[in-house]
N, CA, C and O atoms as a CHARMM CRD file, in Angstrom:
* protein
*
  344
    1    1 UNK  N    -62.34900   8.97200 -38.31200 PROA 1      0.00000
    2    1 UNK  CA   -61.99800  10.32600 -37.93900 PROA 1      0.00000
    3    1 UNK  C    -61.12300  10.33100 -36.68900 PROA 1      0.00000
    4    1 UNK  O    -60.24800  11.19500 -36.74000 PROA 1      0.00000
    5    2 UNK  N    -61.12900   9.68300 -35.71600 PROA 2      0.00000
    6    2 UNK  CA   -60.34800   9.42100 -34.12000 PROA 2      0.00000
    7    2 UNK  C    -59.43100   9.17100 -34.72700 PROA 2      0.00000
    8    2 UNK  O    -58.47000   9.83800 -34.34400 PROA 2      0.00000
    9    3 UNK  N    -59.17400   8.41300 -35.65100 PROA 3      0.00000
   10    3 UNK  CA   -57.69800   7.71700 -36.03500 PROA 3      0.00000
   11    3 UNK  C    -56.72800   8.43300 -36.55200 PROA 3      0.00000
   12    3 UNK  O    -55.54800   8.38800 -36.20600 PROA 3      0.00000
   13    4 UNK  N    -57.34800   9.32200 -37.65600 PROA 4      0.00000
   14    4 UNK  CA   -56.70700  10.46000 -38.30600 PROA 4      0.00000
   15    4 UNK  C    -56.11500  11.38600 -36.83600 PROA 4      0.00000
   16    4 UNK  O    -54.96800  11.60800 -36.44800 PROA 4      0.00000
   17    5 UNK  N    -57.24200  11.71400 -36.36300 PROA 5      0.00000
   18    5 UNK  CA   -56.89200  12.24800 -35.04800 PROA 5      0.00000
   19    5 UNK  C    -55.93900  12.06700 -34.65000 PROA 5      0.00000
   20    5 UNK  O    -55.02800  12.88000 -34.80200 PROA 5      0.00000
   21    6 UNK  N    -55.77400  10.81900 -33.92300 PROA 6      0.00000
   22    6 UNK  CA   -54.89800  10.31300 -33.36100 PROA 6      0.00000
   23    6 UNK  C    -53.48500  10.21100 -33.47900 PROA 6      0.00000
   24    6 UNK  O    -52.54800  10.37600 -32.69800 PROA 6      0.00000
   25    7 UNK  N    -53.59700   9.89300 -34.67800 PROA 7      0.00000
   26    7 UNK  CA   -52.36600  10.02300 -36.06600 PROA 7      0.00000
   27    7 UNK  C    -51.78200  11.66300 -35.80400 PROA 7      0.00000
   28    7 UNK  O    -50.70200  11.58800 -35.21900 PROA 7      0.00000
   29    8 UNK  N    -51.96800  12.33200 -35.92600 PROA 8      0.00000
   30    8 UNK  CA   -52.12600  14.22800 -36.07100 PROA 8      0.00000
   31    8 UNK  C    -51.40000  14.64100 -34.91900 PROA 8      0.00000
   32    8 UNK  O    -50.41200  15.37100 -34.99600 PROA 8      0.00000
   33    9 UNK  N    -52.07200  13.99000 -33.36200 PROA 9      0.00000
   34    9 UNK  CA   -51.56000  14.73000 -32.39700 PROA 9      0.00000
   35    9 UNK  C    -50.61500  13.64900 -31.96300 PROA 9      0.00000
   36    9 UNK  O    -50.14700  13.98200 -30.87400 PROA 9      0.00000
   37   10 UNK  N    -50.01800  12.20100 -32.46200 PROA 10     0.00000
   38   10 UNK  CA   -48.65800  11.70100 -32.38500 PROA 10     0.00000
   39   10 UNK  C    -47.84500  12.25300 -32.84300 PROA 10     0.00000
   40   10 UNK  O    -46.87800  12.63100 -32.18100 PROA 10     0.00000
   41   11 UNK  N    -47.97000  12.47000 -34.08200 PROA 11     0.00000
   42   11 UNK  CA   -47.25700  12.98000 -34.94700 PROA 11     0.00000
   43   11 UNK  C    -46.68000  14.72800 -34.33300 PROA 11     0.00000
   44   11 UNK  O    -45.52400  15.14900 -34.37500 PROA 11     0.00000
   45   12 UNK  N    -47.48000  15.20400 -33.98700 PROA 12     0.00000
   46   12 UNK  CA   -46.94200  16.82000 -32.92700 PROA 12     0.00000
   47   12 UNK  C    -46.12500  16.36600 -31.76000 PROA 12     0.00000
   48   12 UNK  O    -44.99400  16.81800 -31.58200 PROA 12     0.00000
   49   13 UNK  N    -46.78900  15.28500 -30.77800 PROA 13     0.00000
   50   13 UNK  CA   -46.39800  15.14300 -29.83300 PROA 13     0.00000
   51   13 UNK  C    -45.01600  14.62400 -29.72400 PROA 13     0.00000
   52   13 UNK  O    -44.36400  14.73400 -28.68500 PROA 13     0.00000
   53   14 UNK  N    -44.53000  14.00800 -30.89800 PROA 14     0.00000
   54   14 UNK  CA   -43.19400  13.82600 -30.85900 PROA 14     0.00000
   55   14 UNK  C    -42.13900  14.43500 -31.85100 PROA 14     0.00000
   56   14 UNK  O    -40.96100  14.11900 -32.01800 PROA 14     0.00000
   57   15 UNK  N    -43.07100  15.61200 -32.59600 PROA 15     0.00000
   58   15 UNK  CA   -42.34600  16.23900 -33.35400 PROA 15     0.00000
   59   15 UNK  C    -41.88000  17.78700 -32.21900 PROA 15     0.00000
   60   15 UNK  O    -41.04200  18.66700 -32.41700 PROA 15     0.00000
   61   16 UNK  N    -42.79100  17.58500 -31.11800 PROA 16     0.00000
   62   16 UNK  CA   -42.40000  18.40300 -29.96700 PROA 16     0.00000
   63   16 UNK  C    -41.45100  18.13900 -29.20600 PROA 16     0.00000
   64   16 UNK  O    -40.60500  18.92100 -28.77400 PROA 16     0.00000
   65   17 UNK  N    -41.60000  16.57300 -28.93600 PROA 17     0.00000
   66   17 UNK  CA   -40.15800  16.18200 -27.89000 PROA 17     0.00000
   67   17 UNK  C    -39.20700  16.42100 -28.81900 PROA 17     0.00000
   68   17 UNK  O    -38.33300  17.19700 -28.43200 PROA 17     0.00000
   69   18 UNK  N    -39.08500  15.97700 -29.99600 PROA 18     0.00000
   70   18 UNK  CA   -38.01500  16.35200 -30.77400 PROA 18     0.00000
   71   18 UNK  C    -36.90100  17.09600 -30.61500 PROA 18     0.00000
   72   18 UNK  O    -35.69200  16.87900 -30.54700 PROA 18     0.00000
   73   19 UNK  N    -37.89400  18.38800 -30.55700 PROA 19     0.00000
   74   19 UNK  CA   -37.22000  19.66200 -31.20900 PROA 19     0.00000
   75   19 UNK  C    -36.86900  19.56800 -29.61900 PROA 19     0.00000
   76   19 UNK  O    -35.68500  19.24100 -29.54100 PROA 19     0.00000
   77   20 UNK  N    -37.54100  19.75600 -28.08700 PROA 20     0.00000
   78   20 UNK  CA   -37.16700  19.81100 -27.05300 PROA 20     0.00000
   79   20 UNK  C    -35.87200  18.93300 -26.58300 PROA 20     0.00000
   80   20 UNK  O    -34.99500  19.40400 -25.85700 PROA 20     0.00000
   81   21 UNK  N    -35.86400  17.51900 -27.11700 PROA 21     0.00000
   82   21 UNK  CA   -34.65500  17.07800 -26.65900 PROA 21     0.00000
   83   21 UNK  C    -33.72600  17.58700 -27.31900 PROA 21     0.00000
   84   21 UNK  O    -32.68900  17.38800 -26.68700 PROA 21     0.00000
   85   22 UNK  N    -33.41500  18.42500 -28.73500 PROA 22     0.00000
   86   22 UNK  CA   -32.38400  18.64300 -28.73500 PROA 22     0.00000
   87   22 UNK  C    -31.61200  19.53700 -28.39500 PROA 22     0.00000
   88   22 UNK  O    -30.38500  19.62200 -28.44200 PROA 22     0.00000
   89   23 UNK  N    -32.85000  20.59900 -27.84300 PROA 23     0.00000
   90   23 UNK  CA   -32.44800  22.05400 -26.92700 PROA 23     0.00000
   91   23 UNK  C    -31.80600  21.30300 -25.47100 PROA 23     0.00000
   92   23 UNK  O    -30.66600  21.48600 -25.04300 PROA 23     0.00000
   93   24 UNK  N    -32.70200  20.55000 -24.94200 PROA 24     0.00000
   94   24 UNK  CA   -32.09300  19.99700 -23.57000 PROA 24     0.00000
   95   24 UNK  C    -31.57300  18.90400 -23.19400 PROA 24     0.00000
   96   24 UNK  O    -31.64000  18.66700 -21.98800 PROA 24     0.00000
   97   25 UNK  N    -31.13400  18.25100 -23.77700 PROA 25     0.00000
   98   25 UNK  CA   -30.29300  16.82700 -23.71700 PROA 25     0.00000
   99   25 UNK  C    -28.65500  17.52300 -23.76700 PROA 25     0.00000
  100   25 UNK  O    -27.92300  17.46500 -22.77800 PROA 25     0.00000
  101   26 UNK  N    -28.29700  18.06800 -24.85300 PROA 26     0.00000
  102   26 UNK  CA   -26.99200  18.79300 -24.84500 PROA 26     0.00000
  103   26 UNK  C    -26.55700  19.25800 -23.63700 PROA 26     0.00000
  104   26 UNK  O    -25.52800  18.92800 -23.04800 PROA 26     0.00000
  105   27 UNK  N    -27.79300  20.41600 -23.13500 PROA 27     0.00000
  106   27 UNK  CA   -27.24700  21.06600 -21.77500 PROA 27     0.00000
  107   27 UNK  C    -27.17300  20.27400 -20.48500 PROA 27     0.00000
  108   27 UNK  O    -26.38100  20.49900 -19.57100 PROA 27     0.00000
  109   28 UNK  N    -28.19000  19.21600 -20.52100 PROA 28     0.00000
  110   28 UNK  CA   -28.21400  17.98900 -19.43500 PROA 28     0.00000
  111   28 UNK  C    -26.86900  17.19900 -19.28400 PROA 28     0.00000
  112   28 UNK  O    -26.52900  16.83900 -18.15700 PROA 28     0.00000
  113   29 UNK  N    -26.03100  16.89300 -20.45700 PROA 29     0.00000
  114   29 UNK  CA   -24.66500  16.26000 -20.53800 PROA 29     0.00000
  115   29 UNK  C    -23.87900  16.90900 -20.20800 PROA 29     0.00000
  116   29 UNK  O    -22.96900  16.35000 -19.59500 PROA 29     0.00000
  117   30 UNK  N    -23.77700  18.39300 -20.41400 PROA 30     0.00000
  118   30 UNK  CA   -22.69400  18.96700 -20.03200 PROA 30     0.00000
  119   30 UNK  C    -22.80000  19.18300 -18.31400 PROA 30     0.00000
  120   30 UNK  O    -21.74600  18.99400 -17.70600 PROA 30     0.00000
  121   31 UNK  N    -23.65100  19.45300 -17.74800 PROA 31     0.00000
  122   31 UNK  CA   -23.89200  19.35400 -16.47400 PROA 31     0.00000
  123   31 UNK  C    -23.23300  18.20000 -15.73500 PROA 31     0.00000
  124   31 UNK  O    -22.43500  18.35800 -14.81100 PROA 31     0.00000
  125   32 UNK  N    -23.64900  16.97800 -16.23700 PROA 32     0.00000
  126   32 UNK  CA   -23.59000  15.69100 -15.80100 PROA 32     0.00000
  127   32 UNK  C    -21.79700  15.52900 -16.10700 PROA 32     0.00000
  128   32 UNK  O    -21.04900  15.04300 -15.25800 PROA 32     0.00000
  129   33 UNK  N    -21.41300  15.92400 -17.17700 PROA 33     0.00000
  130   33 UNK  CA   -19.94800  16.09600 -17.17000 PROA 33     0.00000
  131   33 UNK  C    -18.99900  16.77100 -16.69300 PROA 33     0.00000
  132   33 UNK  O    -17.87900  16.30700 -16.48000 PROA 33     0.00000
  133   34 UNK  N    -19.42900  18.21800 -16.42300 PROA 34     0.00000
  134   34 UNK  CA   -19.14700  18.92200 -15.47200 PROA 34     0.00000
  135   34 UNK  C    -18.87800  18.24400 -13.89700 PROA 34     0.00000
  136   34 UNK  O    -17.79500  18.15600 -13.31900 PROA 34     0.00000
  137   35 UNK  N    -19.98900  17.87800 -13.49400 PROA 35     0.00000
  138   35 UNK  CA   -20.13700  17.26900 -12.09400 PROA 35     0.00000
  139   35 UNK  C    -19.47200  16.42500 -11.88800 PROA 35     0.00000
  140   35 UNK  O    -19.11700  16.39200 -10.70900 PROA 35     0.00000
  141   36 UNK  N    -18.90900  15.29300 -12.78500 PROA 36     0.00000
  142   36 UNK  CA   -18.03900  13.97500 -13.03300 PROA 36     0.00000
  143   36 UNK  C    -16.56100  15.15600 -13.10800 PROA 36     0.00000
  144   36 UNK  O    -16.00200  15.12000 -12.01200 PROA 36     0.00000
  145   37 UNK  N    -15.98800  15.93800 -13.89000 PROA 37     0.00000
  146   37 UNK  CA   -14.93300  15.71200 -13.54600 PROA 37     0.00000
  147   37 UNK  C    -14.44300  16.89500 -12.52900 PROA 37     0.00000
  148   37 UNK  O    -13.23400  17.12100 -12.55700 PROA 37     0.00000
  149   38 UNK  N    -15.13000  17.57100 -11.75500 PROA 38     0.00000
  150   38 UNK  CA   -14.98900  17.86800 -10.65500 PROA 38     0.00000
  151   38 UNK  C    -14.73200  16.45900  -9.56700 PROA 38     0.00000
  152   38 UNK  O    -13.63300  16.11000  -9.13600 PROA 38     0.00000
  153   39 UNK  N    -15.85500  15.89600  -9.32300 PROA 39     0.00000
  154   39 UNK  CA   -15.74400  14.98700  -8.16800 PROA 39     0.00000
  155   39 UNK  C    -14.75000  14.34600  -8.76600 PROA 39     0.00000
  156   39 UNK  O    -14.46100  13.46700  -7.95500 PROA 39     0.00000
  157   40 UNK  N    -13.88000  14.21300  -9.89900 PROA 40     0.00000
  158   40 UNK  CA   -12.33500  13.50200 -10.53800 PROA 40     0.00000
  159   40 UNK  C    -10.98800  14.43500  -9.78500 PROA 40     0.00000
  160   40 UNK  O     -9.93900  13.98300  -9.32400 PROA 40     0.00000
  161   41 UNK  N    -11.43100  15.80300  -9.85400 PROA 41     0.00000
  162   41 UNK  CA   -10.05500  16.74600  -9.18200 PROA 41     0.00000
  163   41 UNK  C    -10.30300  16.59400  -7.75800 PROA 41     0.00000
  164   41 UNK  O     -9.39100  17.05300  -7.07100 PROA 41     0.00000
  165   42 UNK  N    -11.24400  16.09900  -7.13400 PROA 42     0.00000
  166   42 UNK  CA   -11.53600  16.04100  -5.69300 PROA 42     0.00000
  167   42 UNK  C    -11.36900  14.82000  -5.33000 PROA 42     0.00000
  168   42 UNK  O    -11.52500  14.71900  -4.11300 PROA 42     0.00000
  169   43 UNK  N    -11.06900  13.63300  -5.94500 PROA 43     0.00000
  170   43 UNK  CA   -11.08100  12.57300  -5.44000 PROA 43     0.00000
  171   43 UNK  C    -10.00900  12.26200  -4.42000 PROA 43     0.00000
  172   43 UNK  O     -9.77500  13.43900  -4.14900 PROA 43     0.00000
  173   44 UNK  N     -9.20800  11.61400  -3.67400 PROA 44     0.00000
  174   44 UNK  CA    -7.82400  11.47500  -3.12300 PROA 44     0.00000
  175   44 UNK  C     -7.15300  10.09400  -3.58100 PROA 44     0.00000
  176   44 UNK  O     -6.10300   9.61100  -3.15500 PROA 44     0.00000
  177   45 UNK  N     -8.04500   9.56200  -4.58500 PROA 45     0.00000
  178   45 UNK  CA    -7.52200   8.44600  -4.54900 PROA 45     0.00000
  179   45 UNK  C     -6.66900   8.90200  -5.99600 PROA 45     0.00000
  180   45 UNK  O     -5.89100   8.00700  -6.32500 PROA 45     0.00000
  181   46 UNK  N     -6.65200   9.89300  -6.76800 PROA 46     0.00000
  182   46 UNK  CA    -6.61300  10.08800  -7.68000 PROA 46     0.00000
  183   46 UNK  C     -5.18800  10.80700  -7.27300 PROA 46     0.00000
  184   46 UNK  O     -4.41200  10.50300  -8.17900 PROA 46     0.00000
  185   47 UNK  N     -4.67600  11.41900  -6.55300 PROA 47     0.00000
  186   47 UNK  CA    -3.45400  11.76800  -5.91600 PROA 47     0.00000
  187   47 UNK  C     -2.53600  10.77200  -6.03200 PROA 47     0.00000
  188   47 UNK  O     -1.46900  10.76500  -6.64500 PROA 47     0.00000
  189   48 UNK  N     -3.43500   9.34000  -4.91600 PROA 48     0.00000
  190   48 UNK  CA    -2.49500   8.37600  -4.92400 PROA 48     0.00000
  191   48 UNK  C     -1.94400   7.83100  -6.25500 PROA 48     0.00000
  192   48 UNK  O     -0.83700   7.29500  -6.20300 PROA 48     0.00000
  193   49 UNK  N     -2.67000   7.91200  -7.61500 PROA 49     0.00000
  194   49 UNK  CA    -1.98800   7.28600  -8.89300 PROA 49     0.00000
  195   49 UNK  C     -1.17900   7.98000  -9.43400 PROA 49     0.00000
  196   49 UNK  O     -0.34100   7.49400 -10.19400 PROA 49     0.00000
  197   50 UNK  N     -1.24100   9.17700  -9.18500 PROA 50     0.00000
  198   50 UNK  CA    -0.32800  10.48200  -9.58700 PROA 50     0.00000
  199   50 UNK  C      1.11800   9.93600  -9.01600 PROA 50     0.00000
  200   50 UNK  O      2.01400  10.08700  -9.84600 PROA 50     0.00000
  201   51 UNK  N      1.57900   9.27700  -7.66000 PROA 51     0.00000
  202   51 UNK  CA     2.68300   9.03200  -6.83000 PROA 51     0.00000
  203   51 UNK  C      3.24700   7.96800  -7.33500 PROA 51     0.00000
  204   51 UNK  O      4.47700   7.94700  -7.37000 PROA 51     0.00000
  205   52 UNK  N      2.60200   7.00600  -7.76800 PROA 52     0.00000
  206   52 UNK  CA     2.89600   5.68800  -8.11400 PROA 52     0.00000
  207   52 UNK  C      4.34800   4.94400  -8.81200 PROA 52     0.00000
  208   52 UNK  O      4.79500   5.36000  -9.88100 PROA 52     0.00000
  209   53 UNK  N      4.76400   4.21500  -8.32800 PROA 53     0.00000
  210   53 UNK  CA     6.06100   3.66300  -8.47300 PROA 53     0.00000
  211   53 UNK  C      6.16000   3.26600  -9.65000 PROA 53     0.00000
  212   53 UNK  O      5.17100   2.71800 -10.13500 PROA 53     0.00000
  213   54 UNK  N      7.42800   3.42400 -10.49900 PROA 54     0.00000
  214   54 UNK  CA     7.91500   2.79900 -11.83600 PROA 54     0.00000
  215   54 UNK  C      7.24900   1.55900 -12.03300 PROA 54     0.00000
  216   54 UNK  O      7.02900   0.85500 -11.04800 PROA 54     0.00000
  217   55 UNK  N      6.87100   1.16600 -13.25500 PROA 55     0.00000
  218   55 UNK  CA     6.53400   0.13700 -13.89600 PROA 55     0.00000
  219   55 UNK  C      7.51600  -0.99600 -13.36800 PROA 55     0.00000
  220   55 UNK  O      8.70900  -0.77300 -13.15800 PROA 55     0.00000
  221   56 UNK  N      6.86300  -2.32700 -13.15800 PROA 56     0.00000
  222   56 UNK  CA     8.43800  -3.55000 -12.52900 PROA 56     0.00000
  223   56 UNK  C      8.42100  -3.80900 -10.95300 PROA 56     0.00000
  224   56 UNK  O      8.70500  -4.79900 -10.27800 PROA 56     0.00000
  225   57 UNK  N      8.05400  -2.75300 -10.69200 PROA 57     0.00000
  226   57 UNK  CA     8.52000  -2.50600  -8.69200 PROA 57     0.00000
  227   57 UNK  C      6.96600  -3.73700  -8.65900 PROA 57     0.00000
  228   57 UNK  O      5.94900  -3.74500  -9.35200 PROA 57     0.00000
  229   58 UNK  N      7.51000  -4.80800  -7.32800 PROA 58     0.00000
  230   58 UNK  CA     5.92800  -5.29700  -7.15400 PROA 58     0.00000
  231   58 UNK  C      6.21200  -5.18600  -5.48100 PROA 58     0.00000
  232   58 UNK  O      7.29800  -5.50000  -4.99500 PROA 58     0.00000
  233   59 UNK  N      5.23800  -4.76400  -4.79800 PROA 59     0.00000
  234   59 UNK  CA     5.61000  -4.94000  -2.98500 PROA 59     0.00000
  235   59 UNK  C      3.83800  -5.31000  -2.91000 PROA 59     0.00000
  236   59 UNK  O      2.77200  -4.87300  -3.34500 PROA 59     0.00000
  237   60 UNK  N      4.48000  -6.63900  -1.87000 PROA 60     0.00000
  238   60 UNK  CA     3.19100  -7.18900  -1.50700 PROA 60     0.00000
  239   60 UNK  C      2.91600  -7.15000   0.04900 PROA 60     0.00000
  240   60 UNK  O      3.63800  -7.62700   0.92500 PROA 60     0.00000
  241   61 UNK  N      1.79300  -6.52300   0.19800 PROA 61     0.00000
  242   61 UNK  CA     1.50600  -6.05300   2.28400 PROA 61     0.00000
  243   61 UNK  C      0.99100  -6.55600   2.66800 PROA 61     0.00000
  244   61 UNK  O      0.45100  -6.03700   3.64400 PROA 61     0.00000
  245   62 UNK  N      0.60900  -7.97700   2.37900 PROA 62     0.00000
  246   62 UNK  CA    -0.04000  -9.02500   2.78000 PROA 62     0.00000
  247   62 UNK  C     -0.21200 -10.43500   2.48300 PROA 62     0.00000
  248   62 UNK  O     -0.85300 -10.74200   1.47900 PROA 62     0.00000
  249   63 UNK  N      0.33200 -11.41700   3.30900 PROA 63     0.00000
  250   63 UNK  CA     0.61100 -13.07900   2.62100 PROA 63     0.00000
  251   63 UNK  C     -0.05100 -13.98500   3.67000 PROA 63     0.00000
  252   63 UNK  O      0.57700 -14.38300   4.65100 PROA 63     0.00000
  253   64 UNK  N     -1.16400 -14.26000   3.47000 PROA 64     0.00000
  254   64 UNK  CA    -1.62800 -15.27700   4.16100 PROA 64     0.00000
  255   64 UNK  C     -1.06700 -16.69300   4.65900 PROA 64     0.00000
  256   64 UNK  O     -0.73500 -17.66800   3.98600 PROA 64     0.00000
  257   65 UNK  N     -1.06500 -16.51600   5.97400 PROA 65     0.00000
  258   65 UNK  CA    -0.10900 -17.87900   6.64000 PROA 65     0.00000
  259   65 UNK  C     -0.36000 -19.23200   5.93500 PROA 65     0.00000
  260   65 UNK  O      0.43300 -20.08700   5.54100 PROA 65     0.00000
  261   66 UNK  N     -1.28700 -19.18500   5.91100 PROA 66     0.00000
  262   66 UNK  CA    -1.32000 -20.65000   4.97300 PROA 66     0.00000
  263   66 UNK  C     -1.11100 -20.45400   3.91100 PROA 66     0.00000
  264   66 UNK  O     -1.90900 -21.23100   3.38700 PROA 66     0.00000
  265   67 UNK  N     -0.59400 -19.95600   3.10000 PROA 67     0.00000
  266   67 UNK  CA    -0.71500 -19.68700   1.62900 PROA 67     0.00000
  267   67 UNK  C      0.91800 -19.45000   1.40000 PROA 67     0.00000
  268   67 UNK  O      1.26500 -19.02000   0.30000 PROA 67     0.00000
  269   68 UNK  N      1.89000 -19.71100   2.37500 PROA 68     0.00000
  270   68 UNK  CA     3.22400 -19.20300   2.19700 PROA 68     0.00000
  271   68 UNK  C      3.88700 -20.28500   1.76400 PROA 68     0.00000
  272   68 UNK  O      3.55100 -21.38300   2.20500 PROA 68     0.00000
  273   69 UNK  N      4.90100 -20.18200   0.86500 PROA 69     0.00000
  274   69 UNK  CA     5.54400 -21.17300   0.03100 PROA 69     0.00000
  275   69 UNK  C      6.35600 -21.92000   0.66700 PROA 69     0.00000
  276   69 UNK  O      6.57400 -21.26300   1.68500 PROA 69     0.00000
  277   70 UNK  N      7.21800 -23.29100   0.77300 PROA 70     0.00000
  278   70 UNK  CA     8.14500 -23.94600   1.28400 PROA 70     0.00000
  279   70 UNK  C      9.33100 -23.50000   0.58500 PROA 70     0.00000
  280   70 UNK  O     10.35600 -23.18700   1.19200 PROA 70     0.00000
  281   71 UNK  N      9.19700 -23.45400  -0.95300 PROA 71     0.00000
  282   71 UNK  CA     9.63200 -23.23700  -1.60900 PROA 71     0.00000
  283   71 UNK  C     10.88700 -21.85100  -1.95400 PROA 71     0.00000
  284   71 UNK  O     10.38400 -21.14600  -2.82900 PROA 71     0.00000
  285   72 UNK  N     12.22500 -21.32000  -1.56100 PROA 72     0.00000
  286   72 UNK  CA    12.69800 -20.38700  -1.56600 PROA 72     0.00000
  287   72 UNK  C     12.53100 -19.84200  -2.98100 PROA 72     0.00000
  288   72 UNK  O     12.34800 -20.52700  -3.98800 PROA 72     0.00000
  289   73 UNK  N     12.63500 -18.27300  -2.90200 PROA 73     0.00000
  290   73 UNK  CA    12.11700 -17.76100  -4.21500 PROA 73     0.00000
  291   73 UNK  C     13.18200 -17.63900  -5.27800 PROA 73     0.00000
  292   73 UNK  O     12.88400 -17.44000  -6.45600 PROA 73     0.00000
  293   74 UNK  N     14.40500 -17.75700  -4.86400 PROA 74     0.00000
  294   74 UNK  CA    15.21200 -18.33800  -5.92700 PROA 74     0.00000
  295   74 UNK  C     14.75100 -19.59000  -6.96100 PROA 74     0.00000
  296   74 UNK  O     14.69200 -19.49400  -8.18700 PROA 74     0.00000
  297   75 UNK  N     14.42700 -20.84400  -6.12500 PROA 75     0.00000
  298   75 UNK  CA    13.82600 -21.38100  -6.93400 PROA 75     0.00000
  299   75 UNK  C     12.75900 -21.98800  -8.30200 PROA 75     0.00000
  300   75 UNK  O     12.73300 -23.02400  -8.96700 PROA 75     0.00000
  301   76 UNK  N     11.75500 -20.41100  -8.26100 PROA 76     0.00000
  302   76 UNK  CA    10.73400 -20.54200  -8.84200 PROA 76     0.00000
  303   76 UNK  C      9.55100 -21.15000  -8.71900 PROA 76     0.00000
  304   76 UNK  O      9.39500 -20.88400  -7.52700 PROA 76     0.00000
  305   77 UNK  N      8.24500 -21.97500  -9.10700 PROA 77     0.00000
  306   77 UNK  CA     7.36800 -22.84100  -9.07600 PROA 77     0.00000
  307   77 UNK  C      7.17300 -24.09000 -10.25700 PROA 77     0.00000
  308   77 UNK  O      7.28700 -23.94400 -11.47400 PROA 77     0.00000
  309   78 UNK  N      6.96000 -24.90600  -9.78100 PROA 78     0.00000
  310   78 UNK  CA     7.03200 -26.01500 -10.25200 PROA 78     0.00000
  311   78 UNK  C      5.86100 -26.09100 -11.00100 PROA 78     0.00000
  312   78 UNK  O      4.99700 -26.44500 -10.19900 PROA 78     0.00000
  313   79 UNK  N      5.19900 -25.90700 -12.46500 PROA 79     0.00000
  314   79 UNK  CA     4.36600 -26.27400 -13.13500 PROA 79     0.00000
  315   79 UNK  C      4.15500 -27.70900 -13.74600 PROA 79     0.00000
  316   79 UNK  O      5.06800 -28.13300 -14.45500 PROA 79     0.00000
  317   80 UNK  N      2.89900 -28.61000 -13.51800 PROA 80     0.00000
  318   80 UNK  CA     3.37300 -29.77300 -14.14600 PROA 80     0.00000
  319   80 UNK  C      2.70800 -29.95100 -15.13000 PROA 80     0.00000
  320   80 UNK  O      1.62400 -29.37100 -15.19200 PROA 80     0.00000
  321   81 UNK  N      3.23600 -31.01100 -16.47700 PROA 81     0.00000
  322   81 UNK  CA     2.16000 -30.54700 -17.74700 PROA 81     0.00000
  323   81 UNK  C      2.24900 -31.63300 -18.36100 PROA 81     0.00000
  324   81 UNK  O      3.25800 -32.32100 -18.20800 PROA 81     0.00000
  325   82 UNK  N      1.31500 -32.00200 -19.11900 PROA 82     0.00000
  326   82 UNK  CA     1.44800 -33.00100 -19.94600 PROA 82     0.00000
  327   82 UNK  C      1.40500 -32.92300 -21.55100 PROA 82     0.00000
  328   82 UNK  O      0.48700 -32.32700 -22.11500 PROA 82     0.00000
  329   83 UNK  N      2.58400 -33.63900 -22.35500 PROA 83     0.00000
  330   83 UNK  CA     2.94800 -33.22800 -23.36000 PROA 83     0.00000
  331   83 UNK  C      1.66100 -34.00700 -23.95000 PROA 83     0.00000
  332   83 UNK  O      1.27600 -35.01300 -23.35500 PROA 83     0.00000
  333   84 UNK  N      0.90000 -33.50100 -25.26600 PROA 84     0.00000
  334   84 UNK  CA    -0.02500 -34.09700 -25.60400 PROA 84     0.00000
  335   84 UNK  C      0.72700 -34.26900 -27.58800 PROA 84     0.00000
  336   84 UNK  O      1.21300 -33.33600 -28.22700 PROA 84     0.00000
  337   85 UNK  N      0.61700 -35.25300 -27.91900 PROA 85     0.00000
  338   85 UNK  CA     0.99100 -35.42600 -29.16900 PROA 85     0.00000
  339   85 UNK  C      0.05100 -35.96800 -30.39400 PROA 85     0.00000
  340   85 UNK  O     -0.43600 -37.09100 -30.26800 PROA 85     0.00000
  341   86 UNK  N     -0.17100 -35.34300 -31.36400 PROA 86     0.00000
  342   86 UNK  CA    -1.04800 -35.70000 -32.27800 PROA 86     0.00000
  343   86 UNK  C     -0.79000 -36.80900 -33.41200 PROA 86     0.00000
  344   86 UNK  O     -1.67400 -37.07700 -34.22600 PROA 86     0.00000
């Protein structure tokens, strides 16, 4: 008899969340989406991509002293490779 029981008021108890999540899960997302793309029109960083230079342009604002080439950039870089033959 407990088992049947038991059985009976699972069976409600999630035929209750059920019906409840689908009244309030919908309205919970739109909230949560709402709030996201507000803090998106408020961002400033989001300005800065709006400004952004043509595709191609590269400017670099920082080159670490040790890390600077001997090499003039006319030249290119020297890759070395080994031909492997089957």
């Amino acid at each position: 008899m407990a088992l049947i029981r038991f059985l009976l008021i699972s069976i409600a108890v999630l035929y209750i969340f059920r019906v409840v999540a689908r009244l309030l899960l919908p309205m919970f997302f739109q909230t949560i989406v709402k709030k996201a793309q507000q803090q998106q029109q408020h961002n400033p960083y989001n300005n800065y991509q709006q400004q952004r230079k043509p595709e191609g342009t590269v400017k670099v604002d920082y080159v670490p002293e040790g890390k600077r080439s001997q090499v003039p950039d006319t030249e290119g870089e020297f890759v070395e490779y080994e031909e492997i033959k089957k």
